[in-house]
N, C-alpha and C positions, 0 to 999 in steps of 0.2 A: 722470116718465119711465116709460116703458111697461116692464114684467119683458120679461127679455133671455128669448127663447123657449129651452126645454129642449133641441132640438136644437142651437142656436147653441150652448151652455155646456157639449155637449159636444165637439162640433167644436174649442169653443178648447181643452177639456181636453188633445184626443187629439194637437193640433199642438204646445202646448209641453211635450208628452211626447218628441212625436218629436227636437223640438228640442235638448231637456235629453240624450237618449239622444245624438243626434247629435257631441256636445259631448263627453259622458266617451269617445264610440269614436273621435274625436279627438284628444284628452290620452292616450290609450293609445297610439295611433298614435306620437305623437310623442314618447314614452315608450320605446318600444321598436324590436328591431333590426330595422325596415325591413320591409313587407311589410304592414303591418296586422297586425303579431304583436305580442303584451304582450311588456314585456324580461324578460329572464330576472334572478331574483333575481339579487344580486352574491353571489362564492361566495369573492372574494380571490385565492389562490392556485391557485384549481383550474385545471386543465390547460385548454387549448380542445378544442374538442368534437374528439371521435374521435382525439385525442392518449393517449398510456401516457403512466399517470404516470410522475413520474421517481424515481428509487430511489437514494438515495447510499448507498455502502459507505466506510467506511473500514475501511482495514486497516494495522496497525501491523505493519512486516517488519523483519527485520535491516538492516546498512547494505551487507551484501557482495549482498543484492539489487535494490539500486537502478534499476542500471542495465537489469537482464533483468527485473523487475518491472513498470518504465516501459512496456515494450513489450508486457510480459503481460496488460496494465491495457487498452491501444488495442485489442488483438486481441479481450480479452473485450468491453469493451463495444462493438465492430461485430458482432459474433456476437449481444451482449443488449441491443437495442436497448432506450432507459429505464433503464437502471442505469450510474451515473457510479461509478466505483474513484478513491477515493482515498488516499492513502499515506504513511506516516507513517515515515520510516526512522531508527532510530537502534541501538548497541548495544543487543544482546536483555538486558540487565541494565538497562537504562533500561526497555526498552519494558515489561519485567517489573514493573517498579516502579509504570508510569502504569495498567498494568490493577488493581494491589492499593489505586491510591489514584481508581481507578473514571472514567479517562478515558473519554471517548465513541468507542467501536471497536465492529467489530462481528466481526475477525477479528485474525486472530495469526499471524505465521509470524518462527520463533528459527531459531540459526545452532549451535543443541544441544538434545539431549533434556531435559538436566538444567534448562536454563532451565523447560522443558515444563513437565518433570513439576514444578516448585514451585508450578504454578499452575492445578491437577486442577480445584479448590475454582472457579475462575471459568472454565473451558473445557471447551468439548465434547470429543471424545475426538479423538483428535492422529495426522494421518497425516503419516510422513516422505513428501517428494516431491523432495528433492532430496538429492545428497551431493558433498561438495569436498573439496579436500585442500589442504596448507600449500607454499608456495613459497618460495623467498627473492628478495627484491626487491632487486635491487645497483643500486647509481648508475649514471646514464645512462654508457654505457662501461664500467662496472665493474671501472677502474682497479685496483683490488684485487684481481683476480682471483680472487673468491670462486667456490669449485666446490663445498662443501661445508657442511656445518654447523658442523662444527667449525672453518672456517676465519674463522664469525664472533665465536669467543675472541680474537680478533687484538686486544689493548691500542688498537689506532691506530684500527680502524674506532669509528666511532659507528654505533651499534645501537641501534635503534628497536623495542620491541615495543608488545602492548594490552598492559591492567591485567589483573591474574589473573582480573578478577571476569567480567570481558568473554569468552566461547567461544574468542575465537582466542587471545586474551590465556592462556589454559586449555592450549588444543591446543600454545601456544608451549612452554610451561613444561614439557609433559608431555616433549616429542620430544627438548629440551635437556635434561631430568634424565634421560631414558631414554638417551640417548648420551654422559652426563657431559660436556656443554659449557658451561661457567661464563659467561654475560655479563652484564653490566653495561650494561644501556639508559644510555643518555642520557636517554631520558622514556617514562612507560608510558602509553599511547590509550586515550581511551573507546571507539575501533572501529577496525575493520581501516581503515577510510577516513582514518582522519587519518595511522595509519604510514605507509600509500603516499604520503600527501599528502607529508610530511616527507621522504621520499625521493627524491620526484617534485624535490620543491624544492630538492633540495642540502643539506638541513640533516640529513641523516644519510646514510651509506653503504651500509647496508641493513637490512630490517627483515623482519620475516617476515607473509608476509599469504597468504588465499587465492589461487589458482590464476587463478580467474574475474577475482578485480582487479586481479591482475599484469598479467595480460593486456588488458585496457583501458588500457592506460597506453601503449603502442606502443611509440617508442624512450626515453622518459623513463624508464625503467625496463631493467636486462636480469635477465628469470628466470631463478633455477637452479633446478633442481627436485629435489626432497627425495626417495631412494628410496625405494617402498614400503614397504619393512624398517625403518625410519626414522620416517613419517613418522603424520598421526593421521588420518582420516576423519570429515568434520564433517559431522554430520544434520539436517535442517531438515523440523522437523516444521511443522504448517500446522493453524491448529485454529479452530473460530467460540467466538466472545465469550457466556457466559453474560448479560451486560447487552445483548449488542443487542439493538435497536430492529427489527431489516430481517434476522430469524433465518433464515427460506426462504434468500432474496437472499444470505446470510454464508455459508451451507452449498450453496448453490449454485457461487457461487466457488470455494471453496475445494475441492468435488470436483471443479471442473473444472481444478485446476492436476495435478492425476493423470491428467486426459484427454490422448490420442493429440498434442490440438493444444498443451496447458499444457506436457508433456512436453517437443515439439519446440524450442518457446522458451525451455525453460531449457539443454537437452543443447545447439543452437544456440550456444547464452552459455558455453559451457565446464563446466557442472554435469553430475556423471554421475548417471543415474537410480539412483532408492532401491534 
């Protein structure tokens, strides 16, 4: 057999070159998102292109914020788009406890200073943004016709307060030893929400709770309301979490419950400004 001529062997070289090329810009093609584009590494979780990332906060607040919180939470994140608020409500003596045994928070808001101040060592520096006051909560009707404080020394009423260790449970104990009115609860709350709740339900006569949750209750409930002279003034400082993860985003938030708009939604809900 006659040698294959030099041109011929390179002719075949440069064809099943083109061939072999043809073949990988094919598996690439069909490798990737459409276009004759390589695919983009896989990245897991990342966002799609030209999306914010998304930013969770949690924030641990008292239980007497819940309800003006919930709405606090909607307003900010349509104003911040990418940052979800989420909320953890319990008494400030709980929520004091899950920050000292290092829950994942990234912000703080108590229903008193003194809860605050025990907790300098894990938070940034603490603005009040909100303040309430104490009401009495009488059964629906308020058959009793309680108008006073001292009318809940009455033997017959069942009286509902919080535990001492609880703010309101604090504010109660203060107003009643400062006016010398001696009661005897029937059961002491982890939070203002469970006395209304006991209220609400008939299984006590009245209890003493903030202004703001009194008033969420509609006819379940009738306020009497505690005079000035009388009664205590409860501060709700607001502070970010030395362990967050999302510090900017923590302190962001939380200046914004001092903004014109954070304001409006809590004095809106019954809270007077700091």
């Amino acid at each position: 057999m006659s040698p294959t001529p030099a041109s011929t062997r390179r002719r075949t070289t440069t064809t099943a070159a083109a061939v072999l090329s043809a073949a990988l810009l094919t598996g690439l093609t069909a490798c990737g998102g459409g276009e004759g584009k390589p695919a983009a590494p896989h990245t897991g979780s990342a966002a799609p292109s030209g999306a914010a990332p998304q930013t969770n906060l949690t924030v641990l607040a008292a239980s007497s914020l819940t309800d003006v919180f919930k709405a606090a939470g909607a307003a900010y994140e349509k104003s911040h788009p990418g940052t979800k608020v989420t909320f953890s409500f319990a008494g400030s003596q709980e929520l004091a406890a899950q920050v000292k045994q290092g829950a994942p928070a990234d912000a703080l808001v108590t229903a008193d200073t003194r809860t605050m101040d025990g907790l300098k060592a894990e938070t940034g520096e603490a603005k009040i943004i909100a303040k309430n006051r104490l009401v009495i909560a009488a059964g629906k009707g308020n058959p009793f016709k309680i108008d006073e404080l001292r009318d809940l020394a009455d033997t017959r009423l069942k009286v509902v307060i919080a535990a001492p260790e609880v703010p309101v449970g604090r504010y109660s104990k203060q107003i009643l030893d400062a006016q010398k009115v001696e009661v005897k609860p029937v059961s002491q709350e982890p939070n203002v929400r469970a006395v209304l709740g006991k209220v609400e339900m008939g299984e006590a006569d009245a209890g003493l709770v903030y202004k703001t949750d009194s008033a969420k209750s509609g006819d379940k409930v009738v306020t009497v309301d505690i005079p000035d002279a009388q009664n205590a003034l409860a501060s709700y400082p607001a502070a970010t979490l030395k362990q967050s993860r999302n510090s900017e985003a923590a302190a962001a938030f939380v200046a914004w419950l001092s903004t014109p708009e954070g304001q409006k939604i809590l004095q809106d809900a019954g809270f007077q400004q700091p």
